[in-house]
N, C-alpha and C positions, 0 to 999 in steps of 0.2 A: 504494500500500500504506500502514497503515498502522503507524507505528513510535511506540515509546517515546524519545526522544531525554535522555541524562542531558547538563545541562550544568555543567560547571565555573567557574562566574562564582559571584558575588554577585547574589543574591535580589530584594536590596531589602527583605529584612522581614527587622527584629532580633526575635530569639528575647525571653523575658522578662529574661535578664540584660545584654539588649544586643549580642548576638554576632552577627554575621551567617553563616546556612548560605551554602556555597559552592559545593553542588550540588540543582541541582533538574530537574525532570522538564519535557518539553515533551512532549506528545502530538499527532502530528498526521499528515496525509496529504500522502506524498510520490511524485509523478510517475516512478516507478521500479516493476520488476518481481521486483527481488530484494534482498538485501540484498547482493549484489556490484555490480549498478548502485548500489545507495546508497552504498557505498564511493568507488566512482570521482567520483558525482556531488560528494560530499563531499571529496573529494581535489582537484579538476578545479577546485571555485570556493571563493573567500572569502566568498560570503554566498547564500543560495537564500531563494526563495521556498515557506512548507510553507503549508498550510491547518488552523489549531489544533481541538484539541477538546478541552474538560474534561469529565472523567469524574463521575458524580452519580448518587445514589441515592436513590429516593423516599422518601415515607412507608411503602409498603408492602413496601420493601426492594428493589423491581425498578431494577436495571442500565438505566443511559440514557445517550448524548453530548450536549450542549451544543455546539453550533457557536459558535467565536470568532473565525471568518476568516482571512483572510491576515495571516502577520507574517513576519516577514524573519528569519532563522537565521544568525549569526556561524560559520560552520563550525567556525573555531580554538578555538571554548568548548566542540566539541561532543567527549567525553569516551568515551560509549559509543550503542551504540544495539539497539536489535531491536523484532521487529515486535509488534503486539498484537494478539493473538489473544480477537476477543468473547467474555466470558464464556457467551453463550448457545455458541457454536459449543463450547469447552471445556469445559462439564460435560456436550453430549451425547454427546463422544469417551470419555467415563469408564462 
């Protein structure tokens, strides 16, 4: 599935006054079928393996993923999570 992962860490990019945000977003695909398996999975280990994607918008305003691969997820940073639902699949529910 995939989830929104919010982490509680440090960025790595200061704002313009110098400030560092200390929460940002992971998107990515996790070997689970619910978000109560993601719980346990997240509970169970200190670090998993997700498959990233950033999110991008054309020139012509169309919705796309960017594959960025495997990266390794600190569980203890991870703050909140839920799944993401494609925009294409969410506006033809509306």
């Amino acid at each position: 599935m995939r989830f929104s992962l919010t982490m509680h860490m440090p960025n790595g990019k200061p704002d313009f006054k110098g400030m560092y945000k200390h929460v940002h977003q992971v998107v990515c695909e996790i070997p689970v079928n619910s978000c109560e398996e993601l719980c346990d999975l997240l509970t169970n280990n200190d670090f998993i393996v997700v498959h990233q994607y950033y999110s991008q918008t054309d020139e012509k305003g169309m919705h796309y993923w960017v594959d960025r691969g495997d990266i390794v997820i600190n569980t203890s940073w991870v703050g909140k999570a839920h799944e993401v639902i494609d925009r294409d699949q969410e506006y033809a529910a509306h």
